[in-house]
LOVEXVO-821474 format. One record per residue (C-alpha): residue number from 0; residue in one letter; y, z, x. Coordinates in pm, whole numbers, plus 32768, in hexadecimal, padded with zeros to 4 digits. Last residue first. Layout:
<rs>
   keza   doba     py     pz     px
    NUM      a      Y      Z      X
...
</rs>
This chain:
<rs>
   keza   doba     py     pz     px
    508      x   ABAD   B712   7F53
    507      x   AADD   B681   7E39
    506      x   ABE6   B6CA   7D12
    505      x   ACEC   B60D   7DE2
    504      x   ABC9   B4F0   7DEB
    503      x   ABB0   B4DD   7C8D
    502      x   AC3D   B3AA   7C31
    501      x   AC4A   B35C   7ABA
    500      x   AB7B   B2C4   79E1
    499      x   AC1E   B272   788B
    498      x   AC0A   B2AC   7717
    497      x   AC79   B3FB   76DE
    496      x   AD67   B3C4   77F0
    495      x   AD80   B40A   7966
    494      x   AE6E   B398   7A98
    493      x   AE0E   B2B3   7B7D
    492      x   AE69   B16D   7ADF
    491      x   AFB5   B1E5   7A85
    490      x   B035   B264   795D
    489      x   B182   B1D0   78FB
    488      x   B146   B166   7791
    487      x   B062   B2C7   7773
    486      x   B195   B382   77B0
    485      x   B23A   B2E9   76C3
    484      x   B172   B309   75C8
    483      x   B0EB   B43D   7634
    482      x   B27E   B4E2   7647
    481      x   B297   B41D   74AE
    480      x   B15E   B4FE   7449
    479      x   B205   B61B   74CE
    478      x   B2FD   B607   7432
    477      x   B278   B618   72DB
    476      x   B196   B700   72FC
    475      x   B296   B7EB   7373
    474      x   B373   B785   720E
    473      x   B258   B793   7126
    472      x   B1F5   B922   71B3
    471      x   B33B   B96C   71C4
    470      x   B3C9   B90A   7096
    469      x   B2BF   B953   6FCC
    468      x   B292   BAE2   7059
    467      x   B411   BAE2   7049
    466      x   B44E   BA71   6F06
    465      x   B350   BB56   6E66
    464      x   B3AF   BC78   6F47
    463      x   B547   BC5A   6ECA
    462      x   B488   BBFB   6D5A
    461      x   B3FE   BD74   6D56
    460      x   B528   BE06   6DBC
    459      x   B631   BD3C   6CE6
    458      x   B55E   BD7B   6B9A
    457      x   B5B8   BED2   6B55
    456      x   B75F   BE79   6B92
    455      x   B778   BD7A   6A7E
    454      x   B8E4   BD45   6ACD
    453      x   B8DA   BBDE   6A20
    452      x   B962   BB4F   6B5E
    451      x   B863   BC12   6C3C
    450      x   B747   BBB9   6B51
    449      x   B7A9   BA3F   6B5C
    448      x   B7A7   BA27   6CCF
    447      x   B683   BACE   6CEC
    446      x   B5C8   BA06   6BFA
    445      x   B66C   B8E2   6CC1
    444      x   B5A4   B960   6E00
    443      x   B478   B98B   6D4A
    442      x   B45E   B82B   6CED
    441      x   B4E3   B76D   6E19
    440      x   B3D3   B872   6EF8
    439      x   B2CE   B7ED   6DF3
    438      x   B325   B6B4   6E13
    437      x   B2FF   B6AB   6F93
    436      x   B1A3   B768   6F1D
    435      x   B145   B62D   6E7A
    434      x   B1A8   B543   6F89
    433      x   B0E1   B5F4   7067
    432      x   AFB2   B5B8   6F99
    431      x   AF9A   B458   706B
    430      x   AF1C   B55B   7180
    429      x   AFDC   B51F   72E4
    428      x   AEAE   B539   73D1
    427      x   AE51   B65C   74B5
    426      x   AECE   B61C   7632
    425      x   ADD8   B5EE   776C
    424      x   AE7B   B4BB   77DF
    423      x   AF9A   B561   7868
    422      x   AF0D   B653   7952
    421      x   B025   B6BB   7A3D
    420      x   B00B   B82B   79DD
    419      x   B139   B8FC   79C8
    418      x   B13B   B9D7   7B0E
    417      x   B0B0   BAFB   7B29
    416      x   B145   BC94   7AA6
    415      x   B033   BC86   797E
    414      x   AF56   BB74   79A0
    413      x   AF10   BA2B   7969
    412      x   ADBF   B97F   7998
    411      x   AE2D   B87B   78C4
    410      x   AD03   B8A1   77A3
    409      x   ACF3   B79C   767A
    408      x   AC35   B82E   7573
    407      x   AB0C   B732   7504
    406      x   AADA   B68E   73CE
    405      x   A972   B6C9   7354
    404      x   A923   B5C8   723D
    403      x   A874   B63C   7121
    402      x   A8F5   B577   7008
    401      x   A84A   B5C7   6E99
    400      x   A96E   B5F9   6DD3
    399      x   A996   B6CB   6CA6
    398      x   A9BE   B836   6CBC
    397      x   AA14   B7E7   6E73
    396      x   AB07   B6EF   6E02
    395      x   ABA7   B7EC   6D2D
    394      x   ABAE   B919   6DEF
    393      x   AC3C   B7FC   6F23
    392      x   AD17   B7A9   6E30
    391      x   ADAA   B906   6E27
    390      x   AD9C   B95E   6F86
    389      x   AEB4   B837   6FFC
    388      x   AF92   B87C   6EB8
    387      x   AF76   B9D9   6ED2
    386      x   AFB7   B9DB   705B
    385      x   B15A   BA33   702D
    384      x   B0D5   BB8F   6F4D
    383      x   B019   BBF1   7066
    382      x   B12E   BBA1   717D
    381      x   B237   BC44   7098
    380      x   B173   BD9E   70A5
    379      x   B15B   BD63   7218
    378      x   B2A1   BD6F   724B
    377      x   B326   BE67   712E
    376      x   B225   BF45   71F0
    375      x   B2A2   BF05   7372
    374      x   B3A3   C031   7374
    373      x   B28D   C11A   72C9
    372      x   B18C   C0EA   73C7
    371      x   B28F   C0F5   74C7
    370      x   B300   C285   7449
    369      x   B152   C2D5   7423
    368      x   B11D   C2EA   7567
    367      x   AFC9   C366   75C1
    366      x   AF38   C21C   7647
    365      x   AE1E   C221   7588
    364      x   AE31   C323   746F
    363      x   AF9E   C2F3   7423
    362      x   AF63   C171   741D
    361      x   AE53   C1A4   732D
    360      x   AF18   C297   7259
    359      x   B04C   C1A6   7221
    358      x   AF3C   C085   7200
    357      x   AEA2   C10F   70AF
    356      x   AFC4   C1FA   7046
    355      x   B0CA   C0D0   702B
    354      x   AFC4   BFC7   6F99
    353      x   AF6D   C109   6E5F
    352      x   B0E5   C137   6E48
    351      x   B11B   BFAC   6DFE
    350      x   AFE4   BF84   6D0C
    349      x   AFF3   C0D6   6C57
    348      x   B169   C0EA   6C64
    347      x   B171   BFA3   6BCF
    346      x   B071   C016   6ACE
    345      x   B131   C127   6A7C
    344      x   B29E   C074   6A5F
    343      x   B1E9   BF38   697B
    342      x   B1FC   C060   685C
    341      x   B350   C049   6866
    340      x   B343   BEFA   676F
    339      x   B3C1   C01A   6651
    338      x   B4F1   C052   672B
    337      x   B570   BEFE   66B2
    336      x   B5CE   BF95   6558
    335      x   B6AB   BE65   64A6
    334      x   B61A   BD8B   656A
    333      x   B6C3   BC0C   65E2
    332      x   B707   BCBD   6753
    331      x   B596   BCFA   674C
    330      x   B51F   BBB3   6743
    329      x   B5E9   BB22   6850
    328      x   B550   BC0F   693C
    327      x   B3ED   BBB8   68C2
    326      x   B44A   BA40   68DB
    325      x   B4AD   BA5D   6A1F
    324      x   B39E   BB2D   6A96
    323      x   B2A5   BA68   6A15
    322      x   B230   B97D   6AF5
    321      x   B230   BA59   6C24
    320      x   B143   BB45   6B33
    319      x   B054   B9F0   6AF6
    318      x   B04A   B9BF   6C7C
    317      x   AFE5   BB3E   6CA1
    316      x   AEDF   BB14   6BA0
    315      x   AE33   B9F6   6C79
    314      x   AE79   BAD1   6DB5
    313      x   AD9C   BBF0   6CE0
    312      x   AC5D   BB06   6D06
    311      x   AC50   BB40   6E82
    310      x   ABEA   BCB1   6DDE
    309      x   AA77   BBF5   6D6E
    308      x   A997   BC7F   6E64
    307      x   AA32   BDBF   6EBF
    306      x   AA47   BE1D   6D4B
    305      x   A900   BDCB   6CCC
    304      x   A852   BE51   6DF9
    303      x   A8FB   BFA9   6DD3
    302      x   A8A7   BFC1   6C3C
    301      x   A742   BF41   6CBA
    300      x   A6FB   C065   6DF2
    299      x   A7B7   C165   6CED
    298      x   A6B8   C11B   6BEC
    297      x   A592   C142   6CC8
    296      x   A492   C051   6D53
    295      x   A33D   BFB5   6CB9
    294      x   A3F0   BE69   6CB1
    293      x   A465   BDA0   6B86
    292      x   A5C8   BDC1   6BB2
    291      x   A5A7   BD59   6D25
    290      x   A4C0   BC38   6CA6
    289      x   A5F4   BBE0   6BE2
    288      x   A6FF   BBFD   6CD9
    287      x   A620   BB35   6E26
    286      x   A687   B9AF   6DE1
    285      x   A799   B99D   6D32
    284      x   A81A   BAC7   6DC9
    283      x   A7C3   BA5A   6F17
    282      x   A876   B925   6ED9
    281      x   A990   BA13   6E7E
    280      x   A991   BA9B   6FCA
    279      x   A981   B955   70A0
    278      x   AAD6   B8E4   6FCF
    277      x   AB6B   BA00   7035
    276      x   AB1F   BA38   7187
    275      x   AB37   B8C1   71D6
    274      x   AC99   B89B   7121
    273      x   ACFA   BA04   71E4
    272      x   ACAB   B91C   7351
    271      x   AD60   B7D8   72FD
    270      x   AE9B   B8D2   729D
    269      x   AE8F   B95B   73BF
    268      x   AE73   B7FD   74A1
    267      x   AF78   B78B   739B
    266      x   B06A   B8C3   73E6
    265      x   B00E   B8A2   7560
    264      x   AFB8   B9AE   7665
    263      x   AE7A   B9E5   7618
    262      x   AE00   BB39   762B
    261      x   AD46   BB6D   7787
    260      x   AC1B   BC8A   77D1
    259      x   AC14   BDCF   7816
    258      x   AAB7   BE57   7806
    257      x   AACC   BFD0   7772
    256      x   A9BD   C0FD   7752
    255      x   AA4A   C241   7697
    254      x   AA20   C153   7557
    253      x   A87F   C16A   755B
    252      x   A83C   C0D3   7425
    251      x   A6EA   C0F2   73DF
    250      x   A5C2   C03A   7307
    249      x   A493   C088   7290
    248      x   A3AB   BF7A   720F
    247      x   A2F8   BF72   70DA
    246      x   A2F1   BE1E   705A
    245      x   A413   BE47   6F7F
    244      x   A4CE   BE88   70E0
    243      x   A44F   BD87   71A4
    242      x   A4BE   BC8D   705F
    241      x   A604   BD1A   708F
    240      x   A616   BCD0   71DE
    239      x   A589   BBAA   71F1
    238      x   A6B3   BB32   70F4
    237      x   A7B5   BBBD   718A
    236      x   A76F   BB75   72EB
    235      x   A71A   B9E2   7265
    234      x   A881   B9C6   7213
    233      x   A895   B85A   71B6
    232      x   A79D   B865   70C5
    231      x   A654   B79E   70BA
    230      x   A61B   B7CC   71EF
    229      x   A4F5   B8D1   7229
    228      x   A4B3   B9B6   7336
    227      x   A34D   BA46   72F9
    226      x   A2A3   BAA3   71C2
    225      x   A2F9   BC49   71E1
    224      x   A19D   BC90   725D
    223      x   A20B   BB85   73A4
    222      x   A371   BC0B   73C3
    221      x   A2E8   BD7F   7385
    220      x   A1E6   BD24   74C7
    219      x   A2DA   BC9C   75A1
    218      x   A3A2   BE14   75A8
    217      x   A4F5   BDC3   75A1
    216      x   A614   BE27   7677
    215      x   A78B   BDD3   75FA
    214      x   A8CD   BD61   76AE
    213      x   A8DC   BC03   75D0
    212      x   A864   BB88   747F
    211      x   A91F   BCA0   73F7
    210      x   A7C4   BD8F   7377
    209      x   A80A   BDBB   7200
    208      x   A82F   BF2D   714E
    207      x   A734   BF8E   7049
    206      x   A78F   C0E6   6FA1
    205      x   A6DE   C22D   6FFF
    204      x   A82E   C2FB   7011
    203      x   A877   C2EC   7192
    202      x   A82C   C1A7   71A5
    201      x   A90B   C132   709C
    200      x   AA25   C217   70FE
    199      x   AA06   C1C7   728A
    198      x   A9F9   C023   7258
    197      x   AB2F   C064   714B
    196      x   ABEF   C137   7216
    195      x   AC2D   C10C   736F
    194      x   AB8F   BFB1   7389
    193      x   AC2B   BF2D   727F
    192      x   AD74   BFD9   72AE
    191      x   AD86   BF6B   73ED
    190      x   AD51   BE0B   7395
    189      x   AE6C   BDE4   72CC
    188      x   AF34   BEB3   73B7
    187      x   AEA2   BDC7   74FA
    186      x   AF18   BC9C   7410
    185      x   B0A9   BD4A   73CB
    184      x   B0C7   BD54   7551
    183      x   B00E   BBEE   7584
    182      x   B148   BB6B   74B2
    181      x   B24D   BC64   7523
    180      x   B228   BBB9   7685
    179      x   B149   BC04   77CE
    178      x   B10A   BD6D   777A
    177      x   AFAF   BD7D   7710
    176      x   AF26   BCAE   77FE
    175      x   AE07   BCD8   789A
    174      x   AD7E   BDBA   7713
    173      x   AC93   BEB0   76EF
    172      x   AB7D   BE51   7627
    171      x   AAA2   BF86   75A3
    170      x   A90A   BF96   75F1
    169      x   A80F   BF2B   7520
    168      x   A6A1   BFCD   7536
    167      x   A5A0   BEF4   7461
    166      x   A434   BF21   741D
    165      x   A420   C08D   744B
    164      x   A2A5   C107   737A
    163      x   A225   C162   74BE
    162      x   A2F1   C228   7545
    161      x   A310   C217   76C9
    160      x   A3BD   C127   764B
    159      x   A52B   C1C6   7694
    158      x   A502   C215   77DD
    157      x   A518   C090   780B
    156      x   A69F   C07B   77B0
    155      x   A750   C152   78F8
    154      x   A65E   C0D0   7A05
    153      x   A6B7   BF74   798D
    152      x   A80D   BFA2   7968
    151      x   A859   C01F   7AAA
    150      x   A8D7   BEF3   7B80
    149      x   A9DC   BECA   7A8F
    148      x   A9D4   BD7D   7977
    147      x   AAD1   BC7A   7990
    146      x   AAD6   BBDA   783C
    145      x   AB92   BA62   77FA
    144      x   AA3C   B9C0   7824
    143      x   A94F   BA7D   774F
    142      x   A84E   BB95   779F
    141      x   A741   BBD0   7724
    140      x   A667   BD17   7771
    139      x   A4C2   BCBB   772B
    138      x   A3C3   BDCB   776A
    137      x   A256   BD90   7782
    136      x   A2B2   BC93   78AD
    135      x   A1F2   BB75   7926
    134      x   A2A2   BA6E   786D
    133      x   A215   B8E3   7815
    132      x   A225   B900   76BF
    131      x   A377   B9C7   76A2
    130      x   A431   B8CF   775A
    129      x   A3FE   B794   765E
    128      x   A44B   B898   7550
    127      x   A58D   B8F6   75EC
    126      x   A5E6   B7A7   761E
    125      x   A588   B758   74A4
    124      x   A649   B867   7420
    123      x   A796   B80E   74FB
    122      x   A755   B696   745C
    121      x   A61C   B682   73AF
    120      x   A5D7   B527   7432
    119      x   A6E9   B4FA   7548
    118      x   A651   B3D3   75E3
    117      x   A61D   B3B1   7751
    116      x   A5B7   B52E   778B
    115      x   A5FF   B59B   78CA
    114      x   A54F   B6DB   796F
    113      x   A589   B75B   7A82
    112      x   A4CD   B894   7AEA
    111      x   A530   B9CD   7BCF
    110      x   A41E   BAA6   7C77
    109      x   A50A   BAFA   7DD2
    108      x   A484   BAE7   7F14
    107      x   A5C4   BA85   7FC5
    106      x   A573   B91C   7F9F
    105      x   A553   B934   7E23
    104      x   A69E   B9C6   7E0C
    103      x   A741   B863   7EEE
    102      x   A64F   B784   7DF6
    101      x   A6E5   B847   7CA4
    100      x   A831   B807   7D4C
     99      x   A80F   B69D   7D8D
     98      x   A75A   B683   7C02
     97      x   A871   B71D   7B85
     96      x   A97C   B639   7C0C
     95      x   A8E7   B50C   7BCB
     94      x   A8A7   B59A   7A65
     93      x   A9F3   B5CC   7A39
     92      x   AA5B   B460   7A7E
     91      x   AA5D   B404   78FE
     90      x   A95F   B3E0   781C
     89      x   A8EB   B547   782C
     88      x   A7A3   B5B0   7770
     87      x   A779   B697   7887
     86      x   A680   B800   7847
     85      x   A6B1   B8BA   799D
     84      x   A565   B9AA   79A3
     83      x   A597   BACE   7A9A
     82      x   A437   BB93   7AB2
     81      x   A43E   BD0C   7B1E
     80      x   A2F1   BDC1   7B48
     79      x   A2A5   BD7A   7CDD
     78      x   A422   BD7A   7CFB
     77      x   A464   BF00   7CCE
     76      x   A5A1   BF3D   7BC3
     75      x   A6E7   BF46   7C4C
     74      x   A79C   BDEB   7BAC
     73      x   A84B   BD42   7CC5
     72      x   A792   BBE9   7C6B
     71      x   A816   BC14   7B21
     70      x   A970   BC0B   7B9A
     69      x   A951   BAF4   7C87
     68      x   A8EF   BA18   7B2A
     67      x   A9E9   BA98   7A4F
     66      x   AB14   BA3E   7B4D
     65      x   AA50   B8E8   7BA9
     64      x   AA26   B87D   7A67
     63      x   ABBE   B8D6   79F2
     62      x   AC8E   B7AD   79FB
     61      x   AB94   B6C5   79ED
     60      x   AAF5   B744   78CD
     59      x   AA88   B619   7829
     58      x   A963   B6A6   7761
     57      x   A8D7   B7E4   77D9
     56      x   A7C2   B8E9   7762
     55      x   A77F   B9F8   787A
     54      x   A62F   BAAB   784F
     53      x   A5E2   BBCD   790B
     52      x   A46F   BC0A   7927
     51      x   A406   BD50   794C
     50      x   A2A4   BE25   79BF
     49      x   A258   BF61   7927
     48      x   A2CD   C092   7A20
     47      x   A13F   C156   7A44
     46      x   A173   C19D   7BCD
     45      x   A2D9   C225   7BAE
     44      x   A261   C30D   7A6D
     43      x   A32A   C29B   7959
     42      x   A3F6   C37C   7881
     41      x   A3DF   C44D   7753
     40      x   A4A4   C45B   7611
     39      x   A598   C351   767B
     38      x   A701   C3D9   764A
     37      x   A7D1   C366   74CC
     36      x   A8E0   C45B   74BF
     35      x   A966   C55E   739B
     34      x   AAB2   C5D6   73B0
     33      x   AB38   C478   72C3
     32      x   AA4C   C4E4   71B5
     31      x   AB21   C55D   7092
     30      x   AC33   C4A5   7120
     29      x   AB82   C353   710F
     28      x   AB1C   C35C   6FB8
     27      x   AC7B   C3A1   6F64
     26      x   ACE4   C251   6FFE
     25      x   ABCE   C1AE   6F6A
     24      x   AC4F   C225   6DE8
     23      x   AD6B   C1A6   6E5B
     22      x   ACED   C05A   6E8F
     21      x   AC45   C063   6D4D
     20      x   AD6A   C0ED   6CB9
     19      x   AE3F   BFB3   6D1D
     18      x   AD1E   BEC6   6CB5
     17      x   AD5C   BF41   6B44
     16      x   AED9   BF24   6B82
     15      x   AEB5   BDD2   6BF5
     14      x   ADE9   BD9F   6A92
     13      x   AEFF   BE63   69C9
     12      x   AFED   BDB6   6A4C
     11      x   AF4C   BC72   69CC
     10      x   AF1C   BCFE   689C
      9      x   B08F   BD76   6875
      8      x   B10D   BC1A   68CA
      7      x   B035   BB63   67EC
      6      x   B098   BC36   66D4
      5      x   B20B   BC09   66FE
      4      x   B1D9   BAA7   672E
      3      x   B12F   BAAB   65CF
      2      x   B22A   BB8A   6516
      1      x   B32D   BA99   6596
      0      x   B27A   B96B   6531
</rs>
């Protein structure tokens, strides 16, 4: 049993380890390129600018509609080729509030569209879809509801189609909110070093990189040659996009152009939001991986689509390492020669050092301050390894199940420096897999307990992150589930819930 544990422990390092030099080899992808930029080739003449539609997908947005909606009608780009579609599937008093203010743009000469679906066929897909028939531009930028885009970023994306092979130009998220609490702090990191370095090293190599569903501009005629949205995974972005790509299509990441948008201020909002991304990207697995393989594409495009389509599988192995660091520990006090089990000290260093370079370096490269990037580290380190539970049975559900539901983010409109929103209703949901990660946090924490009484020193870091990644992650969740509860007992009829109308006139003023 011993030899066996020992085994499984080692392999499962060695998996985490596996994705640790993946990342790292990312990260020195990145700094062989990081000099060079993405600019269009060539540029529009002012009488030849391709027309645009700007799509805005909602769904009980209350909180934000009217924000997103005012700041596409600021966008500088000449009104005779600029269409505004506002895609509502909203059950809730949002689309009272974005129809008004579609009417009041429409009044001052403005092409925007409402459109409200009364079924959510499709979901986010299907809205987009519905929208995408009827629109007059050659170009496409989306744009979801917690994004406030500049009045620029038209101007600053279209230069880029002037070729003709572009099908997709992304642009970097910045974030509304970035310093509202240590959770949407150790989020914007997360995300930074996404959109630092993994979007710019696969790019800049010849890999495929995914558009985000959000603050991207698409040429109509790659969705169409690409098959068209489809919604039969729950991140439709990922899977057009790769399916753009195998058809052909160029794309660019253009990360010296940002649209801020909001990170949800709620552990089970955020943790609502990574189950989607998971589970969405291993349905594209399923569904994309082996015609990937198959394709007429290089080695290093496949190796690269293997690995950022399945890494939501390395939570699973991170559950199994909790697991079995208290037996591991206990293990090696019973050895004669415990330093022969040092070969876990590599691949730790591989996994751990490779996280610590990855979002150290992004942070230095985007806000130039390497010092906080450091401070917050342990932080957001914990927050991963606190989400395995949540992102692991999503990589499970989405390898076996067949649910496509689109669960929503719940946006607040909150933002760095205002006021804590009043929006009560729009809260994620208390997962029953809470429970699990409460044990979890129990678990870990009496591994700690045990390693500091049995003075085995080497283990105490690695369970301290353990313990607090569970703790906090189970703990949050926890809490706020019982603020909903009873905030929801003493809602009253005019103020908004997943499952209620409420009144919009303060919206309307």
């Amino acid at each position: 049993m011993q030899t066996l544990i020992i085994i499984l422990y080692l392999s499962t390092l060695g998996v985490l380890a596996l994705y640790g030099m993946h990342r790292s080899a990312l990260l020195f992808a990145y700094l062989r390129h990081r000099r060079e930029e993405r600019l269009p080739s060539a540029r529009f003449d002012k009488a030849d600018l391709p027309r645009v539609t700007v799509q805005l997908p909602m769904f009980n947005e209350l909180y934000v509609a009217e924000r997103l909606i005012d700041a596409a009608s600021r966008l500088d780009y000449p009104a005779d080729r600029l269409e505004i579609q506002v895609l509502d599937d909203s059950t809730d008093s949002t689309s009272i509030v974005a129809r008004a203010r579609c009417e009041a743009l429409r009044s001052l000469g403005l092409d925007v569209v409402y459109l409200h679906r009364d079924d959510r066929h499709g979901y986010k897909a299907g809205a987009l879809e519905a929208g995408m028939e009827v629109a007059k531009g050659d170009l496409i930028l989306i744009f979801d509801a917690d994004f406030v885009p500049g009045t620029g970023i038209i101007r600053e994306l279209v230069d880029f189609f002037t070729d003709p092979a572009v099908g997709m130009v992304q642009a970097r998220w910045a974030h509304l909110n970035r310093s509202r609490s240590l959770l949407t702090q150790c989020q914007a990191m997360l995300l930074d070093g996404h959109f630092v370095i993994e979007h710019s090293a696969r790019n800049r190599t010849g890999r495929f990189f995914n558009f985000n569903g959000t603050a991207g501009m698409w040429r109509k005629s790659a969705i169409i040659d690409a098959g068209g949205w489809q919604h039969d995974t729950i991140t439709e972005d990922m899977d057009l996009s790769y399916r753009a790509q195998l058809a052909g299509w160029k794309f660019v990441y253009a990360p010296q152009i940002s649209v801020p948008a909001e990170l949800p201020s709620e552990m089970n909002s955020f943790k609502g939001q990574q189950y989607r991304w998971a589970k969405g990207s291993v349905q594209t697995a399923r569904k994309l991986l082996g015609t990937i393989l198959r394709a007429p594409v290089s080695r290093a495009v496949k190796v690269e689509a293997v690995f950022h389509l399945t890494n939501n599988f390395a939570y699973l192995f991170l559950m199994v390492l909790a697991l079995l660091q208290l037996p591991n520990m206990l293990i090696r006090r019973q050895l004669e020669h415990p330093e022969l089990l040092m070969l876990d000290v590599p691949m730790f260093v591989a996994t751990c050092g490779s996280v610590a370079a990855f979002y150290v370096v992004a942070q230095q490269d985007l806000y130039g301050s390497r010092w906080d990037a450091i401070k917050r580290l342990p932080a957001m380190m914990a927050l991963g390894i606190g989400l395995a539970v949540n992102n692991g049975r999503a990589a499970i559900e989405g390898s076996f199940g067949r649910d496509v539901e689109f669960v929503r983010t719940p946006k607040r409109g909150t933002l760095d420096g205002g006021p804590e929103s009043g929006a009560k209703g729009y809260r994620g949901h208390w997962p029953w897999h809470n429970a699990l990660e409460l044990l979890f946090a129990l678990y870990c924490s009496s591994s700690l307990v045990v390693a500091v009484a049995t003075q085995s020193w080497a283990s105490v870091p690695f369970l301290l992150l353990f313990c607090a990644g569970f703790s906090w992650v189970a703990l949050t969740s926890l809490q706020e589930a019982l603020l909903r509860a009873q905030g929801d007992a003493g809602l009253s009829e005019q103020e908004p819930s997943t499952h209620s109308s409420p009144s919009p006139q303060s919206m309307l003023s």
